[in-house]
PyMOL CGO cylinders between C-alpha atoms (Angstrom):
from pymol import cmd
from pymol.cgo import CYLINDER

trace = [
    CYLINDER, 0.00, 0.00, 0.00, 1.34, 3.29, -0.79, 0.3, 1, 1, 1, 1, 1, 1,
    CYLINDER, 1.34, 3.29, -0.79, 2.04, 5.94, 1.62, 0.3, 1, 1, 1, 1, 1, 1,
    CYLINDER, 2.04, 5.94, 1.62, -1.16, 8.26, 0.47, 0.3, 1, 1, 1, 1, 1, 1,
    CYLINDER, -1.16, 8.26, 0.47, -3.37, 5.63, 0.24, 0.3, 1, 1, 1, 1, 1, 1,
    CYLINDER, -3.37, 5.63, 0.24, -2.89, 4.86, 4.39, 0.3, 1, 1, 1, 1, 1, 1,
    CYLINDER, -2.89, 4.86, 4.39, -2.78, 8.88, 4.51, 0.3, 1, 1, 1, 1, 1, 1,
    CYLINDER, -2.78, 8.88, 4.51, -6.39, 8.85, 3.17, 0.3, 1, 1, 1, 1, 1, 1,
    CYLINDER, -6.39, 8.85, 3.17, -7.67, 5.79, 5.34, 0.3, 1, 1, 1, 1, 1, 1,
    CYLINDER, -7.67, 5.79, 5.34, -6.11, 7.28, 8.00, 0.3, 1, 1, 1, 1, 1, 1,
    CYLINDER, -6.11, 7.28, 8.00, -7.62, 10.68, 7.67, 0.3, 1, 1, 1, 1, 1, 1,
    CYLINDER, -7.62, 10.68, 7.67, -11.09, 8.98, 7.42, 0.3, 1, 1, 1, 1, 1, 1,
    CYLINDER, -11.09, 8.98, 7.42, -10.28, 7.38, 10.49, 0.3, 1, 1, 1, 1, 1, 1,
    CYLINDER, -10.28, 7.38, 10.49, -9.41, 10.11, 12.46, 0.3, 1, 1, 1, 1, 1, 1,
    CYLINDER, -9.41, 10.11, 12.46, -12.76, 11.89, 11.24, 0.3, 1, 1, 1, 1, 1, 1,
    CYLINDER, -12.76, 11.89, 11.24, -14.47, 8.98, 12.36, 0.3, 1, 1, 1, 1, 1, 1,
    CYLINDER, -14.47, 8.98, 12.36, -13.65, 7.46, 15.19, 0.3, 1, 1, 1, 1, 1, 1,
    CYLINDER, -13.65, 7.46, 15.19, -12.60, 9.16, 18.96, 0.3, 1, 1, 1, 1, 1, 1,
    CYLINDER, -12.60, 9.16, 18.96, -8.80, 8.63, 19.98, 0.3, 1, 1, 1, 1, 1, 1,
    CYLINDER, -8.80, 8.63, 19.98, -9.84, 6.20, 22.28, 0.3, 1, 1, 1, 1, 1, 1,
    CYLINDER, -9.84, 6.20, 22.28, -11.29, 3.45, 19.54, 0.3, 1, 1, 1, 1, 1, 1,
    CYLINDER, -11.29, 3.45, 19.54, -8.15, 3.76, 17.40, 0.3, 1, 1, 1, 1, 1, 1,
    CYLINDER, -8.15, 3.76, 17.40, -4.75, 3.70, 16.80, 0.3, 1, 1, 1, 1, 1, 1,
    CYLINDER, -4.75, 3.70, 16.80, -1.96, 5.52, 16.55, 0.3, 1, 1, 1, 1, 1, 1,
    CYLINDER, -1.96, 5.52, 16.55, -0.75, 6.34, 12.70, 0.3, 1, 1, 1, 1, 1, 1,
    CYLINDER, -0.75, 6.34, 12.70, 2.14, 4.38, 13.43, 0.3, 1, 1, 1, 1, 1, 1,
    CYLINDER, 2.14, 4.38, 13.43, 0.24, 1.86, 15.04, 0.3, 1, 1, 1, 1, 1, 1,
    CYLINDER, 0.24, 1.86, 15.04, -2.16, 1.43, 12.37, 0.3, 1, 1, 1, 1, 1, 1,
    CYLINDER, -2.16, 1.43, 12.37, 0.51, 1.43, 9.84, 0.3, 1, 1, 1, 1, 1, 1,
    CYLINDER, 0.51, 1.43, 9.84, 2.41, -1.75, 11.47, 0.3, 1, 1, 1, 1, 1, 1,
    CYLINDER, 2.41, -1.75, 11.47, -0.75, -3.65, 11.11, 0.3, 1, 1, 1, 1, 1, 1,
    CYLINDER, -0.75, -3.65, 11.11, -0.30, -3.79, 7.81, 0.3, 1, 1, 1, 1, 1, 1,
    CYLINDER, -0.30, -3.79, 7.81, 2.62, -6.16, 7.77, 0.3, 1, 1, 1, 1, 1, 1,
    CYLINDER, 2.62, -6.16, 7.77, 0.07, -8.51, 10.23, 0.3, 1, 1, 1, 1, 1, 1,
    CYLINDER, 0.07, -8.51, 10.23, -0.76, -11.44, 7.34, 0.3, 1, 1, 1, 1, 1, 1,
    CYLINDER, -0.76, -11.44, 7.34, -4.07, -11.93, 9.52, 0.3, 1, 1, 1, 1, 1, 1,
    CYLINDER, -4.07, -11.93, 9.52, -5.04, -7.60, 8.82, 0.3, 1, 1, 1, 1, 1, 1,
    CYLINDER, -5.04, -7.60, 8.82, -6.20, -6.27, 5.61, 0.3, 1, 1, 1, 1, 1, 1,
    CYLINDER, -6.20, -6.27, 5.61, -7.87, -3.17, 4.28, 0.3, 1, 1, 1, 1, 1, 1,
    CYLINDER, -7.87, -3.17, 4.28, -10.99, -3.36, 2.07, 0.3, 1, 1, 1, 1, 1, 1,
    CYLINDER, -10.99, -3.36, 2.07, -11.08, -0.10, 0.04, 0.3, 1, 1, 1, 1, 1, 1,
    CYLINDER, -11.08, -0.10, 0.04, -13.69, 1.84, -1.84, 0.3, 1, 1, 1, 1, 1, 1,
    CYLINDER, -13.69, 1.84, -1.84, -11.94, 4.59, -4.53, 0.3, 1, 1, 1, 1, 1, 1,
    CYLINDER, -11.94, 4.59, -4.53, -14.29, 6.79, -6.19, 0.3, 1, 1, 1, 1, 1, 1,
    CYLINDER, -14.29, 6.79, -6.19, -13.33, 7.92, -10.02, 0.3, 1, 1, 1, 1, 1, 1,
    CYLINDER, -13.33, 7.92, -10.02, -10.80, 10.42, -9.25, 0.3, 1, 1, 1, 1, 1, 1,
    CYLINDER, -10.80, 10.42, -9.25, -8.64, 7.39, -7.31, 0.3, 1, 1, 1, 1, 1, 1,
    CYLINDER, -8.64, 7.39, -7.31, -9.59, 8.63, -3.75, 0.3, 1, 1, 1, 1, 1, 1,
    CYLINDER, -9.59, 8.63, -3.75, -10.10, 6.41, -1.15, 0.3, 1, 1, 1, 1, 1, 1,
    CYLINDER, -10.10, 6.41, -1.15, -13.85, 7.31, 0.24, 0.3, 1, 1, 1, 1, 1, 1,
    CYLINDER, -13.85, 7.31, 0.24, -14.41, 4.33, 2.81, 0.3, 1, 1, 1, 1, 1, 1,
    CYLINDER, -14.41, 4.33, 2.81, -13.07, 1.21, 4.06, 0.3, 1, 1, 1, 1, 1, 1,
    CYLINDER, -13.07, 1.21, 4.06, -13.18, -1.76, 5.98, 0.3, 1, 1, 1, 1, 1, 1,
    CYLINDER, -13.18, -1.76, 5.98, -10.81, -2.93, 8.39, 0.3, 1, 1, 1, 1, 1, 1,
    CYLINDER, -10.81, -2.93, 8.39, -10.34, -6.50, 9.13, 0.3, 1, 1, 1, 1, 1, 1,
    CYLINDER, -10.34, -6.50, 9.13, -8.69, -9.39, 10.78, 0.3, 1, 1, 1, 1, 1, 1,
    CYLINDER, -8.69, -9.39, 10.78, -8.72, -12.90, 9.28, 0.3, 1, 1, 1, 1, 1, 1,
    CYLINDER, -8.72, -12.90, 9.28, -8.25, -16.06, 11.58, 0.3, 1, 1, 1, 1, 1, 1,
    CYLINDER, -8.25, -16.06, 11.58, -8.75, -19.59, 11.06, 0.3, 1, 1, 1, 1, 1, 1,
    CYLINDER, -8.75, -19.59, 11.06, -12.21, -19.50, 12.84, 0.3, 1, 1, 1, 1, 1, 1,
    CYLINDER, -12.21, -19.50, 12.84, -13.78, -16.45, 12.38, 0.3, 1, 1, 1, 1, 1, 1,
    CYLINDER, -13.78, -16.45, 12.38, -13.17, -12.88, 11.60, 0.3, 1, 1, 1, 1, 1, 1,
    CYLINDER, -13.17, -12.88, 11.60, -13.23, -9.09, 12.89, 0.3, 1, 1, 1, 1, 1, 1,
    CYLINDER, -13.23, -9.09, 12.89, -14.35, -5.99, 11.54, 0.3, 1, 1, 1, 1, 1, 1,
    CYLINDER, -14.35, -5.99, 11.54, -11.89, -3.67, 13.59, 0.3, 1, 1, 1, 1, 1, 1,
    CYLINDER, -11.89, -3.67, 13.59, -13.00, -0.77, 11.67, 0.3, 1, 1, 1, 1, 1, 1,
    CYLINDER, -13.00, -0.77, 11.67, -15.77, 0.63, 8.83, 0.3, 1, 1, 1, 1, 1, 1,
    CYLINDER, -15.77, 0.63, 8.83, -15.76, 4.16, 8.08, 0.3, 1, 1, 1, 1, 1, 1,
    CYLINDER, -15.76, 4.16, 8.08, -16.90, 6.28, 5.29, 0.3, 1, 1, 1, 1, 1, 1,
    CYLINDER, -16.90, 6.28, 5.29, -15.43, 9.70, 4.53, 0.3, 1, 1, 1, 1, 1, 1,
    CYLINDER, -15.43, 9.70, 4.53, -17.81, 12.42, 6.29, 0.3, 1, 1, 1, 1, 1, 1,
    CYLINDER, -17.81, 12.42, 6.29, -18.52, 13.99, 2.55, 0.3, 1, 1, 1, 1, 1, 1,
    CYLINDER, -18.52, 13.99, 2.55, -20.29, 11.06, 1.39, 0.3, 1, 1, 1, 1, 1, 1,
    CYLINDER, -20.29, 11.06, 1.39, -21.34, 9.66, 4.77, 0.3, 1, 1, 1, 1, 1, 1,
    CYLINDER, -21.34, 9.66, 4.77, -25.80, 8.51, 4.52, 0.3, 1, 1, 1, 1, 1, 1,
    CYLINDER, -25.80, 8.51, 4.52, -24.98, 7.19, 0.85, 0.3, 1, 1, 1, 1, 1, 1,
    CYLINDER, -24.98, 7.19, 0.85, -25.56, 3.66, 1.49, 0.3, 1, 1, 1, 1, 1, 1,
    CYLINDER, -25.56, 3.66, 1.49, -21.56, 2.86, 0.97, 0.3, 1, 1, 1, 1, 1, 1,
    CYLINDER, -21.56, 2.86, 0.97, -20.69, 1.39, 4.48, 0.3, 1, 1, 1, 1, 1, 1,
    CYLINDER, -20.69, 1.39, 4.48, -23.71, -0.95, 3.75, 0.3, 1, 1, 1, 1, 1, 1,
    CYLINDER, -23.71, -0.95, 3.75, -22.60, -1.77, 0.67, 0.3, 1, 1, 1, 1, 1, 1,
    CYLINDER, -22.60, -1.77, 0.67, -18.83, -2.40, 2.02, 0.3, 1, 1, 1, 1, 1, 1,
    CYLINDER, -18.83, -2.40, 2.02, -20.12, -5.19, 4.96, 0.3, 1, 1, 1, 1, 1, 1,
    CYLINDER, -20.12, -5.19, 4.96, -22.79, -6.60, 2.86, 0.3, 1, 1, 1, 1, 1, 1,
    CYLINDER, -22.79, -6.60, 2.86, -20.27, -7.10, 0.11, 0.3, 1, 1, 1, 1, 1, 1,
    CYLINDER, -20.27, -7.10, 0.11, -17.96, -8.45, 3.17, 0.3, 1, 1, 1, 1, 1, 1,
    CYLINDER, -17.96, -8.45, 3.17, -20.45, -10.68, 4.46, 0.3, 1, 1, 1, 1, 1, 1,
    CYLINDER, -20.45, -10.68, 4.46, -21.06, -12.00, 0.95, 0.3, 1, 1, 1, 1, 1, 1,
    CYLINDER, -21.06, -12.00, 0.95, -17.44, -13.54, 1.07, 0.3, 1, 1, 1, 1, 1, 1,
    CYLINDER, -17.44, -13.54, 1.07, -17.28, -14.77, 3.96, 0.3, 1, 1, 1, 1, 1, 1,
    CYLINDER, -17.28, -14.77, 3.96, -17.92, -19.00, 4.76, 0.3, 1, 1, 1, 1, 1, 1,
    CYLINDER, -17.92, -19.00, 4.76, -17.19, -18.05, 8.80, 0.3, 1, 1, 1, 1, 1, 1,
    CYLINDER, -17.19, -18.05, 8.80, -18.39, -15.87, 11.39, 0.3, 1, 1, 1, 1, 1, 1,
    CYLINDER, -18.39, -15.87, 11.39, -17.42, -12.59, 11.47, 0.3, 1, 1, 1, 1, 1, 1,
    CYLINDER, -17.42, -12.59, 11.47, -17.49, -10.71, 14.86, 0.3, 1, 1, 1, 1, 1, 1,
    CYLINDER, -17.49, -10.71, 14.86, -17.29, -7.02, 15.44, 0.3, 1, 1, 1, 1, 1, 1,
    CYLINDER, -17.29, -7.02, 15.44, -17.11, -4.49, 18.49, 0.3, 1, 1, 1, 1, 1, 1,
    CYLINDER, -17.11, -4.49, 18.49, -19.72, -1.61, 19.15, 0.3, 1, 1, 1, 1, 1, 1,
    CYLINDER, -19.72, -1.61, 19.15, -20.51, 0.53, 21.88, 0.3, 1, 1, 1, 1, 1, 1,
    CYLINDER, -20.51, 0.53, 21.88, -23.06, -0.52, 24.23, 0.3, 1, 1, 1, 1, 1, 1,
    CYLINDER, -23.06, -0.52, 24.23, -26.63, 1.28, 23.29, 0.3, 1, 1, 1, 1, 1, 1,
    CYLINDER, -26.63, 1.28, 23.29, -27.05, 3.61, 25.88, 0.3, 1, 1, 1, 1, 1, 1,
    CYLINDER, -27.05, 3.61, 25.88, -27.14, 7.01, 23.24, 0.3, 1, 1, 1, 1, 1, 1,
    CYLINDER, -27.14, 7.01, 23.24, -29.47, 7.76, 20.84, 0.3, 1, 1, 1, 1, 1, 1,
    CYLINDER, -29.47, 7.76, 20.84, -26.16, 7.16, 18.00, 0.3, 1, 1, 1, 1, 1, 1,
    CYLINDER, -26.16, 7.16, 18.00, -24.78, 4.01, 19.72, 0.3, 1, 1, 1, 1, 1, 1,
    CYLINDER, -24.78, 4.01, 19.72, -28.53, 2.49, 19.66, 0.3, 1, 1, 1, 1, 1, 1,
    CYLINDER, -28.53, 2.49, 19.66, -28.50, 3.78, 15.66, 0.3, 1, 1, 1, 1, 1, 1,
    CYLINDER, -28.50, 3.78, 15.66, -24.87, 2.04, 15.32, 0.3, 1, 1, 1, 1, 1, 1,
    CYLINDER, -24.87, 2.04, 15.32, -26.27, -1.04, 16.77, 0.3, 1, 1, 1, 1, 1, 1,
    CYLINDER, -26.27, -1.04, 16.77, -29.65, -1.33, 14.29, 0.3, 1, 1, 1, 1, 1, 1,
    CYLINDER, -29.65, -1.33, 14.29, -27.49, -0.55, 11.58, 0.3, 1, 1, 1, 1, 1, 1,
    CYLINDER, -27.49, -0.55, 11.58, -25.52, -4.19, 11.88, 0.3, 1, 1, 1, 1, 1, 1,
    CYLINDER, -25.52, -4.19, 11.88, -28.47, -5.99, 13.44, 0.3, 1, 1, 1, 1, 1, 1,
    CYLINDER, -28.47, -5.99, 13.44, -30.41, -4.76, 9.76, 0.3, 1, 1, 1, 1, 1, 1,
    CYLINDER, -30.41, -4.76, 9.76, -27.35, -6.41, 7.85, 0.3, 1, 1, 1, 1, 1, 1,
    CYLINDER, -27.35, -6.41, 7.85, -27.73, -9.81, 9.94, 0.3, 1, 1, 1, 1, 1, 1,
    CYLINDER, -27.73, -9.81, 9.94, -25.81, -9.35, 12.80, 0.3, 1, 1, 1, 1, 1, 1,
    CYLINDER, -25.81, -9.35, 12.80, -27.02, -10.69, 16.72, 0.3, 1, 1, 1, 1, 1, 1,
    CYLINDER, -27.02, -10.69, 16.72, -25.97, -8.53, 19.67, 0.3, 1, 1, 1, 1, 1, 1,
    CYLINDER, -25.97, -8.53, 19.67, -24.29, -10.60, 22.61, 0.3, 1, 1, 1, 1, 1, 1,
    CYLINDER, -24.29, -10.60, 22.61, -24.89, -9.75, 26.19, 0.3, 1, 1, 1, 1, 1, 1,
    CYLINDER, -24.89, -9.75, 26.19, -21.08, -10.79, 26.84, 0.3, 1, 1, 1, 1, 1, 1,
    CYLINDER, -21.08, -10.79, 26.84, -19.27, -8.30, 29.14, 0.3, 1, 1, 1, 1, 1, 1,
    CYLINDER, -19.27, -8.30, 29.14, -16.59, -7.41, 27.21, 0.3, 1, 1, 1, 1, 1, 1,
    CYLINDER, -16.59, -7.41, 27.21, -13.91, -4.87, 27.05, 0.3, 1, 1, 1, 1, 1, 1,
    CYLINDER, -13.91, -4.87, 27.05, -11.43, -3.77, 24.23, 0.3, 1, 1, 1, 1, 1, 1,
    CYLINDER, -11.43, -3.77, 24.23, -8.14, -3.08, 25.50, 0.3, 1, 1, 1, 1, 1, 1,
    CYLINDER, -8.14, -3.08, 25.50, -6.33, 0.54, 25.18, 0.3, 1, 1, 1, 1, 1, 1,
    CYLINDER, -6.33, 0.54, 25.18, -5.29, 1.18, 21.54, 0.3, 1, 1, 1, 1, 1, 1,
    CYLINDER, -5.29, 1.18, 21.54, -2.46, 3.38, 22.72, 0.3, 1, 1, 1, 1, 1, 1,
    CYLINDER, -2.46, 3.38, 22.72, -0.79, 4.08, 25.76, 0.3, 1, 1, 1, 1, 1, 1,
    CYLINDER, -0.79, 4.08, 25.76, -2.03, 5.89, 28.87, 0.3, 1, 1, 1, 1, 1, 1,
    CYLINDER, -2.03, 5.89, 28.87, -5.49, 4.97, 27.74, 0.3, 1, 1, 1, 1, 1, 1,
    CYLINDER, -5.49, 4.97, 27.74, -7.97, 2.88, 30.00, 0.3, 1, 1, 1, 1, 1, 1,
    CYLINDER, -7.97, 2.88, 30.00, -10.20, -0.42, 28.89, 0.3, 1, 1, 1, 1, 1, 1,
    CYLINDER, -10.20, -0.42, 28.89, -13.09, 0.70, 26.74, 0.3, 1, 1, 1, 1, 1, 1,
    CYLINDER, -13.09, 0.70, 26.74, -15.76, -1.46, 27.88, 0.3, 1, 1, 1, 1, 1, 1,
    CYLINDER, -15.76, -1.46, 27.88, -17.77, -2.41, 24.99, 0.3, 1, 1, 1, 1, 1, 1,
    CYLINDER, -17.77, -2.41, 24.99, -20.10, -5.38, 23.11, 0.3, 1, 1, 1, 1, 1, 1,
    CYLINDER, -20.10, -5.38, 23.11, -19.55, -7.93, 20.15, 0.3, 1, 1, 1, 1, 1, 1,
    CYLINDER, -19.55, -7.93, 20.15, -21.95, -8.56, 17.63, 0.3, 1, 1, 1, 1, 1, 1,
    CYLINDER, -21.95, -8.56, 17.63, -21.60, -11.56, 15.66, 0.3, 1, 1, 1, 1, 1, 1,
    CYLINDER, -21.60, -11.56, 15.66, -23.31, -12.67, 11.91, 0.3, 1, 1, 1, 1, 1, 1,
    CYLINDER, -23.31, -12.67, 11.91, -24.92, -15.21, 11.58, 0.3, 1, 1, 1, 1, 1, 1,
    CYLINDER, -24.92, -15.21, 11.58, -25.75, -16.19, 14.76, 0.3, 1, 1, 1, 1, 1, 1,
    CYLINDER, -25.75, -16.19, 14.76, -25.57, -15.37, 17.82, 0.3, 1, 1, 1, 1, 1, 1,
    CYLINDER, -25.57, -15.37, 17.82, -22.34, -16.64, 20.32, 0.3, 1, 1, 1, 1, 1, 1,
    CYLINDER, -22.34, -16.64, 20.32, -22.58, -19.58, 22.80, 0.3, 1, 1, 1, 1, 1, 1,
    CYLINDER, -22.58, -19.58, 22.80, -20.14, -18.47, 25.90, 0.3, 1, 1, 1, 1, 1, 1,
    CYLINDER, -20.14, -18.47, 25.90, -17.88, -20.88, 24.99, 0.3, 1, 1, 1, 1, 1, 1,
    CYLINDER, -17.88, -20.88, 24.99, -17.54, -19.40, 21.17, 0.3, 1, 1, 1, 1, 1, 1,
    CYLINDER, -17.54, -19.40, 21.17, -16.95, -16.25, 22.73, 0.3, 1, 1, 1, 1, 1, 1,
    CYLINDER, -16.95, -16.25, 22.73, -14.83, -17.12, 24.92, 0.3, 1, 1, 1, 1, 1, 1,
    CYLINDER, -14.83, -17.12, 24.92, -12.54, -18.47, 22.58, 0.3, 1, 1, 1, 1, 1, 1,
    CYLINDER, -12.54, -18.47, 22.58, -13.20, -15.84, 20.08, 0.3, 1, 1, 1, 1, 1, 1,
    CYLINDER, -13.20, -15.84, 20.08, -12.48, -13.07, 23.13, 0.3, 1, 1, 1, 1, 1, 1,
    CYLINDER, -12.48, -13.07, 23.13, -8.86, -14.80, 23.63, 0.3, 1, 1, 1, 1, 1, 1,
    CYLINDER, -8.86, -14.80, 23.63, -8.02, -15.03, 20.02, 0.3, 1, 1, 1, 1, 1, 1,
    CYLINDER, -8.02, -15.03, 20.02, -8.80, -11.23, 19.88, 0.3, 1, 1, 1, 1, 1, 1,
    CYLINDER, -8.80, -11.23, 19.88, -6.86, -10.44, 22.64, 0.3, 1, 1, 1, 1, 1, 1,
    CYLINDER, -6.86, -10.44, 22.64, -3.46, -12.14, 21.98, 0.3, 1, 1, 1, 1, 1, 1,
    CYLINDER, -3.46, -12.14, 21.98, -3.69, -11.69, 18.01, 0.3, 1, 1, 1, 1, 1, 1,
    CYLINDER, -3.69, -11.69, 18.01, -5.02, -8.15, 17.85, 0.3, 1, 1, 1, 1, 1, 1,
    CYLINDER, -5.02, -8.15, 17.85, -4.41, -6.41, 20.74, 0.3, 1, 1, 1, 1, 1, 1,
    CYLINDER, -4.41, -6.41, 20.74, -1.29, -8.12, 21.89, 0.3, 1, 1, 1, 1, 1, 1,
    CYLINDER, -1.29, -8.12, 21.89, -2.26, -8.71, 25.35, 0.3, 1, 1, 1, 1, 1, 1,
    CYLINDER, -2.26, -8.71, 25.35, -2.01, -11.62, 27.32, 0.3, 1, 1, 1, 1, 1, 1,
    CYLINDER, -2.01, -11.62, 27.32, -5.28, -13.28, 27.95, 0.3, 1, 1, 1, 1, 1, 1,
    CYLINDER, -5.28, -13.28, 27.95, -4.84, -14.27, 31.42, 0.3, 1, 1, 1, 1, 1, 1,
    CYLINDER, -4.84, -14.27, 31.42, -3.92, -10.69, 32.26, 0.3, 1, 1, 1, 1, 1, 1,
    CYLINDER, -3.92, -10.69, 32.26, -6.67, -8.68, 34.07, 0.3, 1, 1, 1, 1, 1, 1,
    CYLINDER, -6.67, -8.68, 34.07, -8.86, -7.39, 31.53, 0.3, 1, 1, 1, 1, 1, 1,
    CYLINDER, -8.86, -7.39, 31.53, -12.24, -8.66, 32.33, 0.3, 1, 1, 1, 1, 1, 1,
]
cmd.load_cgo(trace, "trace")
């Protein structure tokens, strides 16, 4: 990937997501030598990148880290387009983190993945901090096509932990 194509990603991410639910730059850019992480792009006709998709590919299932669409052309439809086209592809389960729906937008966030197929687990779950001096960001998994057993998340939580957030998991996090 060229250096101005992770400048645009990253420029969507920053316009989309708080400090707290992403990386660094430089921590985003070392995922990309991960062979488990790839982006998903969508270029519109003059070659810039408008929206992508995140993800993280494992034997069992897989994770939608991040979907954003660039704030210009945000309400078009594209980051339905992007994870229906994802799910489309995809033979496993595919697992991905939102915040629990306590505000009007996290509720809206939530509906939006439940409309594409997805089941909301009552899991407690946290994400670890994305970049130092930052605290656990308690949050939920949804999961397509079914629902998780607490043994499937389980699993799926420590596979998460050690492969994408690098922590041990047997530390603390709860």
């Amino acid at each position: 990937m060229e250096d101005s194509e992770f400048d645009q990603i990253f420029a969507i991410m920053k316009a989309s997501f708080p400090e707290n639910e992403r990386r660094t730059y430089a921590g985003a850019k070392e995922l990309l030598s991960d062979p488990n992480y790839r982006l998903i792009t969508e270029i519109e006709g003059s070659n810039n990148i408008i929206a992508f998709v995140a993800v993280w590919e494992f034997p069992l299932f897989r994770f939608v880290e991040h979907i954003a669409v660039d704030p210009v052309v945000r309400g078009s439809g594209l980051g339905g387009k992007l994870m229906t086209a994802y799910i489309g592809e995809s033979l496993k389960p595919i697992l991905l983190e939102v915040e629990p729906p306590a505000t009007d937008l996290a509720q809206r966030r939530v509906n939006f993945y439940k409309r594409l197929g997805f089941h909301f687990n009552h899991f407690e779950y946290v994400q670890p901090p994305l970049q130092n001096g930052q605290l656990d960001l308690p949050l939920k998994i949804m999961s397509y096509p079914q629902s998780l057993t607490e043994a499937m998340f389980s699993l799926f939580k420590d596979i998460l932990y050690t492969k994408v957030y690098k922590v041990n998991k047997f530390s603390e996090l709860k």
